[in-house]
C-alpha positions in Angstrom: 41.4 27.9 -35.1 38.5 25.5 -36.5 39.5 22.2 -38.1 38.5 22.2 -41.4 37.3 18.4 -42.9 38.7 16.8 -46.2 36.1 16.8 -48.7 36.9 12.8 -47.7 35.9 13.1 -44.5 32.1 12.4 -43.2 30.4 14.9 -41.6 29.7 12.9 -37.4 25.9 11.6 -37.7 23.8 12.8 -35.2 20.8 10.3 -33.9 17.9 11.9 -33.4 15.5 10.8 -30.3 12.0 11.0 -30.1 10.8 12.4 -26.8 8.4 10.3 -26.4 9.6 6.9 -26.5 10.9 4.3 -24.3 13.6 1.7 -23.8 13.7 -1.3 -25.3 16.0 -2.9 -22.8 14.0 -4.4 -20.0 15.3 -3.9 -16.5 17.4 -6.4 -14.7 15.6 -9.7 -13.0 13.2 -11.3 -13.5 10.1 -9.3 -15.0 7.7 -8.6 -12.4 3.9 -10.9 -12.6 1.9 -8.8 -10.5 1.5 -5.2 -9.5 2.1 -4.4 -6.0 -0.1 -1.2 -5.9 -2.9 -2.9 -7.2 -2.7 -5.7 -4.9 -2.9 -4.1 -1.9 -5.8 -2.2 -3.7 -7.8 -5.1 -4.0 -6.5 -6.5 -0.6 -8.4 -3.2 1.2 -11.3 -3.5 -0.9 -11.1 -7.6 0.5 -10.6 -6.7 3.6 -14.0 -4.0 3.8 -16.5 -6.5 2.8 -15.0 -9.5 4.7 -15.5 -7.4 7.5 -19.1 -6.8 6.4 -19.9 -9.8 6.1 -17.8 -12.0 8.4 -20.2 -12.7 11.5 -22.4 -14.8 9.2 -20.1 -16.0 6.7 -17.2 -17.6 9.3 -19.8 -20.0 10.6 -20.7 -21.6 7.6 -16.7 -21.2 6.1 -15.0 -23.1 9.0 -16.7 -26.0 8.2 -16.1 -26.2 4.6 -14.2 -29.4 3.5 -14.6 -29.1 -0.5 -14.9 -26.1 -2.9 -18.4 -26.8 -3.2 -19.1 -26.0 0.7 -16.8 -23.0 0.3 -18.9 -21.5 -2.8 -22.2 -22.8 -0.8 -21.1 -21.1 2.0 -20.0 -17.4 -0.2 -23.5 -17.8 -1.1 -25.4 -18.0 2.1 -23.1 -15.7 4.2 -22.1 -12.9 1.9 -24.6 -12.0 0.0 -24.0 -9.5 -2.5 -20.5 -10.2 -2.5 -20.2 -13.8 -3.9 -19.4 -12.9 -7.6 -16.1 -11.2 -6.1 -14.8 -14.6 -4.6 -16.5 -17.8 -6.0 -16.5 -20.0 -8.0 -13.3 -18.3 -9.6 -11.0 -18.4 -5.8 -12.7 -21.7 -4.0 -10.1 -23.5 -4.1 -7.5 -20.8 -3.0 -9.9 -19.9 -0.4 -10.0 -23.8 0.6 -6.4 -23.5 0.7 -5.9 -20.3 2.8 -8.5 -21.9 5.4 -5.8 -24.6 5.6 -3.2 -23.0 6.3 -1.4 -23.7 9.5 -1.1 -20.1 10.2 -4.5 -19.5 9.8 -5.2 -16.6 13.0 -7.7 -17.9 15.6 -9.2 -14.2 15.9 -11.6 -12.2 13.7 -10.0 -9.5 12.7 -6.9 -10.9 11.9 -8.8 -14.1 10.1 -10.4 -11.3 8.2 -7.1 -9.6 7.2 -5.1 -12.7 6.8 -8.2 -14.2 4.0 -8.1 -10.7 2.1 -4.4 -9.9 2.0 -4.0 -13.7 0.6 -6.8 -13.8 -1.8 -5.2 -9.9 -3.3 -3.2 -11.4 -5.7 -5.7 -13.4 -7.3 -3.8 -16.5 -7.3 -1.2 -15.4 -9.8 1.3 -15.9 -7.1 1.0 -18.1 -4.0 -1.1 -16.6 -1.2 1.9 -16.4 1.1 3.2 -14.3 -1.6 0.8 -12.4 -1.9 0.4 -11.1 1.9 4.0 -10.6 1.6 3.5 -8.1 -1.3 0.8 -6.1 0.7 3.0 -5.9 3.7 5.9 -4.8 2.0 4.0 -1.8 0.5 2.2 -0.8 3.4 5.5 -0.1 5.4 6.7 1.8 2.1 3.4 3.6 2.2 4.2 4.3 5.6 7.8 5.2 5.4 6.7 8.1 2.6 8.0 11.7 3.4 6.0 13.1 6.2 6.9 15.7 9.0 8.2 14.7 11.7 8.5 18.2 13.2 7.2 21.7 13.1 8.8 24.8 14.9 7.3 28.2 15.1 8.9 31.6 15.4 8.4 33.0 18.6 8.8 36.5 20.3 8.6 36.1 24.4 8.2 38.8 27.0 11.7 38.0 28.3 13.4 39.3 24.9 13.8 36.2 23.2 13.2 36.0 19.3 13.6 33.1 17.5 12.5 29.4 16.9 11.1 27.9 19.6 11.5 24.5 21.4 9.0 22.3 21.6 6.1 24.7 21.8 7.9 27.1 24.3 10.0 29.6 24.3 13.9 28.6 24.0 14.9 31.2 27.2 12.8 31.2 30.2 10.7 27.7 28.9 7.4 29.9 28.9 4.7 27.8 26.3 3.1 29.1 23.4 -0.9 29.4 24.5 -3.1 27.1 22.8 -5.4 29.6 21.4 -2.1 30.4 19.0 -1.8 26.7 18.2 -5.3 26.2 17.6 -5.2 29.1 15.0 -2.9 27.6 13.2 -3.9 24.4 12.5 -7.4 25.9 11.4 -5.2 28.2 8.8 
């Protein structure tokens, strides 16, 4: 039987929420500084032209002392890719060349000067290859099939899944022209 209210009592408000609109409350932590996605974004794009321009740029940069030599050196060796990295990142770039763990190899130098230069020195440059590592193992870690079966009928009477691209029964493989077919599909 329904509970009928005293003319006293308040009908139960009911707040009404806007689909559209978010929480104020801010997650838990410190508020992140920098986007991870973008920075390994820009890190790539770093990465690309260093390697365009490395062969001519890496002799005048390893023997830059000051910022001055580093943006003189930008100039002369990269072309039309200066305005990316000097005069704004000289200095970090002065830094990064500093670095003890600076790699004695090209392609690594390469990697090591674009992954650290990503983040635009909002955080530290160790920081910031830190950030691209991290999301290029999630990138990799991402759903993605790590098998595929096919149905299979065999001339010994078998029907049913097979194993490893041959039939579960006598072991007899599926021809490649099947396989093939597939893939093309």
């Amino acid at each position: 039987m329904p509970r009928h209210r005293k003319s006293s009592e308040k009908a139960p408000q009911r707040d009404e929420k806007a689909l559209d609109t978010f929480s104020k409350k801010t997650g838990r932590g410190r508020p992140p500084m920098v986007r991870p996605k973008e920075i390994v974004g820009r890190a790539d794009n770093n990465r690309w032209i260093l390697d365009q321009v490395w062969e001519g740029l890496w002799p005048l940069l390893s023997r830059a002392n000051s910022e001055d030599e580093v943006t003189k050196a930008f100039q002369e060796g990269a072309g039309p890719y200066t305005n990316q990295f000097v005069p704004a990142f000289s200095a970090l770039i002065l830094d990064v060349l500093r670095e003890k763990t600076f790699p004695k190899r090209r392609k690594p130098q390469t990697n090591f000067l674009a992954d650290s230069l990503a983040a635009v020195g909002i955080v530290r440059p160790r920081r910031s290859r830190d950030i691209c590592a991290a999301e290029r193992t999630k990138e990799q870690r991402e759903h993605h099939i790590l098998r595929y079966e096919y149905y299979v009928e065999c001339s010994c009477g078998y029907k049913g899944p097979s194993k490893e691209h041959a039939c579960r029964k006598c072991g007899a493989k599926i021809n490649q022209v099947f396989l093939q077919l597939n893939r093309s599909m």
